[in-house]
N, C-alpha and C positions, 0 to 999 in steps of 0.2 A: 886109254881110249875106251878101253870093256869098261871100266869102271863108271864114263860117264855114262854111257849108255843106257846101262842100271840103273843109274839115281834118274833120267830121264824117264825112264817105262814106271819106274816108279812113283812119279808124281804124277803122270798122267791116267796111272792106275789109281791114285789117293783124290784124283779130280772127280771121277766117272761115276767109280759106283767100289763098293767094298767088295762085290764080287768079284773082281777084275783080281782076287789075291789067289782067288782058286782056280785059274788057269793053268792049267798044264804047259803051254809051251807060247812064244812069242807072236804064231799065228795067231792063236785064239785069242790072244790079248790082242792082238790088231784086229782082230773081226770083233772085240765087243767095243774098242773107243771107234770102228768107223760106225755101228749099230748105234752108238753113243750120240753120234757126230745127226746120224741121221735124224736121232729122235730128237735132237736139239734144234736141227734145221726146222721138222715138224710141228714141233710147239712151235718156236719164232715164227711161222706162214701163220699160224693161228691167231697166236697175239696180232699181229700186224690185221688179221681178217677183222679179227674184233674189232679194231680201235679203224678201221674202217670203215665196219659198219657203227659204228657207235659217232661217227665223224658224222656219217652219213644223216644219221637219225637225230644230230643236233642242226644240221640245216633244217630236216622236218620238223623238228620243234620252233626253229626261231620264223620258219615261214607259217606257221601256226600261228604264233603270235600276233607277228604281223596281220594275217585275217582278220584274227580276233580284236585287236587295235581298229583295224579299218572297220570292221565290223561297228564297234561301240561309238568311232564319229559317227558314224549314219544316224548308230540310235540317237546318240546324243542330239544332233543336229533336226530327228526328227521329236524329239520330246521338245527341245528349245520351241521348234516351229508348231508343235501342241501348248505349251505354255503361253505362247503369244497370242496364240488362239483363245485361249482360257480368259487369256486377261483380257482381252477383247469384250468374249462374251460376257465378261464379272462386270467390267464397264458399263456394257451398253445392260445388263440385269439392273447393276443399280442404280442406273437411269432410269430405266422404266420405272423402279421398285418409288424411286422419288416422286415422280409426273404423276404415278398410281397414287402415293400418298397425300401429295398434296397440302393441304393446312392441316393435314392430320399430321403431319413432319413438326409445322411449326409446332401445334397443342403439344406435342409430347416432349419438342424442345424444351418447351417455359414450366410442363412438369420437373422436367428434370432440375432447371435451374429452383424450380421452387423448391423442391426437396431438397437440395446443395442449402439452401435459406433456411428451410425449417430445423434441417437437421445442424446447422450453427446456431439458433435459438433454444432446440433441448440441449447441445452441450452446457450452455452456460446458464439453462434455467434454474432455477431451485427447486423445483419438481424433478427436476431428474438424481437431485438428494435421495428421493424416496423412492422414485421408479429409474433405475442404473439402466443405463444400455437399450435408450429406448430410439438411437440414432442411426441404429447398424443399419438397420435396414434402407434407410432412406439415404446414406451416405452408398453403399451401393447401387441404391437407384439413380444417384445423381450421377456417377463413374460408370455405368453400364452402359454401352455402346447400342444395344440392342431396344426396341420397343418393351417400356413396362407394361406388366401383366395386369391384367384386373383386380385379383388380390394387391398388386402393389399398389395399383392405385388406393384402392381402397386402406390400405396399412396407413398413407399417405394422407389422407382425408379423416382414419383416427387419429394419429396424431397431432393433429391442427387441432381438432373437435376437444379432443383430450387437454389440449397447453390451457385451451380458452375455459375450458371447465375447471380445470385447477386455478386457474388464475384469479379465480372469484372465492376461493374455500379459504376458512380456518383451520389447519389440518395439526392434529396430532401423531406424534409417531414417535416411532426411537430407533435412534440411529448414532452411531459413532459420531464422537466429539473429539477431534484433537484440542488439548487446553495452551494456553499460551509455556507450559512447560515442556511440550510437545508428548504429553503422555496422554494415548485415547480410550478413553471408557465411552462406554454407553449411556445415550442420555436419552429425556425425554424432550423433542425438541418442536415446537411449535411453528409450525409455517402459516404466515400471512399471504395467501397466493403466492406469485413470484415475485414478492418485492424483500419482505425481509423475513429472519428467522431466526429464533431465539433459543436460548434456554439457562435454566436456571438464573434468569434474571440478565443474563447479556447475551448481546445480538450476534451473530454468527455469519461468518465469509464462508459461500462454498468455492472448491478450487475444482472447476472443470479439471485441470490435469489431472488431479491426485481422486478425483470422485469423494474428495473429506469436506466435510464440515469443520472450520476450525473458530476457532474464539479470537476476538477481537482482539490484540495484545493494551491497544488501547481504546476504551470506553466516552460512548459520548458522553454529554453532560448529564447529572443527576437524574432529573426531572423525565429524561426516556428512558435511563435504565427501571427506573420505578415504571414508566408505563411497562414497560416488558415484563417486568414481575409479575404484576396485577393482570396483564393478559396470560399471563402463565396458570396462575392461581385461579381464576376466573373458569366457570361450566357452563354458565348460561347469563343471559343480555347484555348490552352493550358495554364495549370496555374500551374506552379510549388510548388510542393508539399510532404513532408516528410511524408513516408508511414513506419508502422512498420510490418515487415513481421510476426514478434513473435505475432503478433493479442494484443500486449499490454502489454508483458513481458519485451521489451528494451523500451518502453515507461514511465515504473515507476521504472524504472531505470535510466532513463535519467532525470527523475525530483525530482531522491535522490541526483544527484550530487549534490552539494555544488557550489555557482556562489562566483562572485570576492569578495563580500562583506564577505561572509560567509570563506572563504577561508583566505581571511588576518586575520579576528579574530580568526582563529585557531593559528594563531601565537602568539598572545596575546601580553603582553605589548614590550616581543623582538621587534615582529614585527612592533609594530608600530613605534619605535625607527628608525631602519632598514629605514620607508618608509619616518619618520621624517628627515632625515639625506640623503635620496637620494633626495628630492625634493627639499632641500636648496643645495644641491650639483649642482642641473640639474638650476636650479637658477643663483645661483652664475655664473655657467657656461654659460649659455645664457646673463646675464650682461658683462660675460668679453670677451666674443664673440664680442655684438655689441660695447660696446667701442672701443676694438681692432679693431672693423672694421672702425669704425668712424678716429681713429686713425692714420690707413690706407689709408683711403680714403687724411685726411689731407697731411698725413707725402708725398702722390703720387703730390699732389697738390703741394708741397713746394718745390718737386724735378724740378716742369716743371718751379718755379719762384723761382731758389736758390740765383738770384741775392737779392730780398728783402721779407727777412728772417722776418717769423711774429713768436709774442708771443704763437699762440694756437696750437703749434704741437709741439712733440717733435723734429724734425728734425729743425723746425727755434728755436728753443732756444740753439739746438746745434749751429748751423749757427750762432745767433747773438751772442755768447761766441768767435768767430774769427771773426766777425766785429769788436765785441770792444776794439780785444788785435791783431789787422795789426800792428800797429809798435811794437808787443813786440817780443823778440827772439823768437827763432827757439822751447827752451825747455820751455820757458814760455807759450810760446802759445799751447805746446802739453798738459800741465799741467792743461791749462784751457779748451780746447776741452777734453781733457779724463774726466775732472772734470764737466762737463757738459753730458757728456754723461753716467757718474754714475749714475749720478741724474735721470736723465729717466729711466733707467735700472728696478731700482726698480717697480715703475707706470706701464711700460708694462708687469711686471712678477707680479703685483699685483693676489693674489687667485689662484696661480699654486700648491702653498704648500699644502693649505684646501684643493684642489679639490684631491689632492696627497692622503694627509692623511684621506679624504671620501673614495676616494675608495680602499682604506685599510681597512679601519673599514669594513665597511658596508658587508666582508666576515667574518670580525672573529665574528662580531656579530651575523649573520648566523650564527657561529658555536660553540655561545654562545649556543641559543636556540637551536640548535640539543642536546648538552650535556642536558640542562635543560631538553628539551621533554624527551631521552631516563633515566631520573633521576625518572622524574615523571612514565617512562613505566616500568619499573623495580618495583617500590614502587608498583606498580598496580598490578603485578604479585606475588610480594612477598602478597599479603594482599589477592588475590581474587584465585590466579595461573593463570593458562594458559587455562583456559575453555570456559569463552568467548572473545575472540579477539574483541567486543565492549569495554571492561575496556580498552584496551591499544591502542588503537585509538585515544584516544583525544592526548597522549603524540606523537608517533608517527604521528600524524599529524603537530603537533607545531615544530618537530626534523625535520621533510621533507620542511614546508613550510617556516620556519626560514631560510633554507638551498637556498631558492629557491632566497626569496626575498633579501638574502646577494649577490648572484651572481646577478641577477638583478640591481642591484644600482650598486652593483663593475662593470659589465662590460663596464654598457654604460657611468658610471663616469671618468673609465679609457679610454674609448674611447675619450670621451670629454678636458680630460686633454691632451692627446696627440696632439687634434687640437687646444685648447689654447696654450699649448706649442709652438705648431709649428708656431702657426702667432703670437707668441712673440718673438720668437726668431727670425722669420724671419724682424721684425721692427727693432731688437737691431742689427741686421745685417745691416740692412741697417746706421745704425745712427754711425756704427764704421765701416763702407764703407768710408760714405760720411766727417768722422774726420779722419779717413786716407789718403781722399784725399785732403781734406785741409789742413793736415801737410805739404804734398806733396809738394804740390804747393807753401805754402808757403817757404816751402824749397829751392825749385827751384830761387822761387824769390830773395832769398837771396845770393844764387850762384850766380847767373846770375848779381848780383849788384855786 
């Protein structure tokens, strides 16, 4: 029972304090754990006082809040009711500020939209090639909310001043050139007011987006590439010159048509049959021309010496067929002049038939390829319909051009055969003239004996 005792006072002494080892007797160790007890009650009243007051002082803070909350509806509720206010008065200011303005409201309206106008005429002019970013200004006069200033008007009234004066000049200058390889140097490039602009000989697209000049990838026809030159090369007096008034609209129009080359290959193999068949026609025809004129020229020759009849025309081989039958009768020797001038007959009508039967062809072949083309237009419209009018173009093209190049070769072929014809027959005329008047005379002669 002593022993528990001990381990008792013992752990109450290991609780307290280390001092509690240096007691002298069991008294003093109970007077320092009640002193212990005390001081532990004393703190605990403290803590507890604190966290009272600190209790205390979070009610005063959240009723603080609170104030301050109520406090900020009021303001709030009174700036709303200042806002309302505001907007009132903003209201009725720009009322007045309108009723004040007047038609001065509208004039400044119709600036604005005219400057939204002028300044889409310098993006896409060709003055603005040479004078860049001459827009800005007038594109925020148009987007500006507020009354333009004088200066703007005025910026506004040079640039109108300004389009119309360029618009009338031949200007030089140099300025980048994209080339259809898409590589840009500097060039020397000619402007025609706002309609077109060239250089080095071909005419030039400017690209409002990209602010470039670039080269035509395709060229019109010869005859305005050459006027561009000559306005290029040109310093002084007048130089004629193709001007597009559409600022560029009949210009890439005119370098979508289709030139000779492109135009016969729409015909396709008709057509080149067609131009196969007119060129040996125009051929033939120019060979039987100068023979026949050669012919001509002999058969005239033999007329002025009919006394001695030579081998290389036909008019002396008619002729020496009645030198060498003088003594024969009257029907023998028609027999050998007729038979003589059969023989020629054929030689001077040589190639009238061909040239006949070319310019026969060469329409209905034409109107081979029309049926062809509109075979192929038809198949186009059955597979695709009628939505784009590109599907039915190419047949259509081959139906018109087939058409074109048939009458082409037929007319000027039948033109041609008409005058071979005619200065053949007019030889075979002469050569059964000149054997009917040597029947004649032979005739004569035999009377007269």
């Amino acid at each position: 029972m002593k022993k528990t005792k001990m381990i008792l006072v013992l752990l109450f002494a290991a609780l307290f304090s280390t001092s509690a080892f240096s007691a002298q007797s069991l008294d003093s160790l109970l007077k320092q754990v009640k002193q212990a007890k005390a001081e532990e009650a004393r703190m605990n009243k403290k803590r507890e006082a604190e966290f009272l007051k600190d209790k205390n002082k979070q009610a005063q803070l959240l009723a603080n809040a609170k104030a301050r909350l109520a406090a900020e509806k009021a303001r709030g509720e009174s700036l709303k009711q200042q806002f309302d206010e505001n907007e009132q008065k903003l209201a009725e200011a720009e009322e007045t500020l309108e009723r004040r303005q007047g038609n001065l409201g509208e004039l400044f309206g119709v600036v604005r939209q005219v400057a939204g106008d002028v300044a889409g005429v310098l993006d896409a002019s060709l003055v603005s090639s040479q004078y860049p970013g001459r827009s800005k200004v007038l594109v925020r006069m148009s987007n500006d909310k507020k009354l333009p200033s004088i200066p703007e008007l005025e910026e506004l009234w040079y640039e109108m001043q300004h389009e119309m004066t360029e618009s009338g000049k031949v200007v030089r200058y140099q300025d980048s050139v994209v080339a259809v390889d898409g590589t840009e140097s500097k060039q020397e490039v000619v402007r025609i007011g706002v309609f077109n602009s060239v250089s080095d000989g071909k005419f030039l697209r400017y690209l409002p987006e990209t602010d470039q000049l670039i080269v035509l990838p395709r060229q019109p026809a010869r005859r305005f590439t050459e006027m561009a030159a000559n306005l290029q090369k040109a310093t002084t007096g007048i130089v004629p010159m193709a001007v597009d008034p559409s600022r560029g609209s009949i210009l890439s129009l005119l370098v979508q048509a289709p030139d000779l080359k492109e135009r016969v290959a729409q015909g396709k193999e008709v057509g080149y049959i067609i131009i196969g068949l007119a060129i040996f026609g125009f051929l033939l025809a120019l060979y039987r021309l100068i023979a026949l004129g050669i012919a001509s020229l002999k058969v005239r020759s033999q007329l002025k010496h009919a006394d001695t009849p030579k081998q290389n025309n036909s008019l002396g081989r008619v002729l020496l067929s009645w030198h060498n039958n003088k003594d024969a009768d009257l029907e023998t020797l028609e027999r050998k002049v007729d038979e003589a001038v059969v023989k020629e007959v054929p030689k001077l009508q040589r190639g009238l038939s061909i040239l006949k039967i070319l310019a026969v062809i060469a329409p209905l072949l034409g109107l081979l390829g029309t049926v062809t083309g509109m075979i192929q237009t038809f198949q186009s419209i059955t597979l695709f319909g009628t939505g784009d009018p590109k599907l039915m173009a190419g047949g259509i093209s081959q139906a018109l051009i087939t058409t074109v190049l048939g009458l082409m070769a037929a007319i000027p072929l039948t033109f041609l055969h008409a005058i071979v014809s005619a200065r053949s027959k007019a030889l075979v005329q002469v050569l059964e003239e000149q054997s009917a008047g040597i029947i004649a005379r032979h005739a004569e002669k035999l009377h007269s004996s």
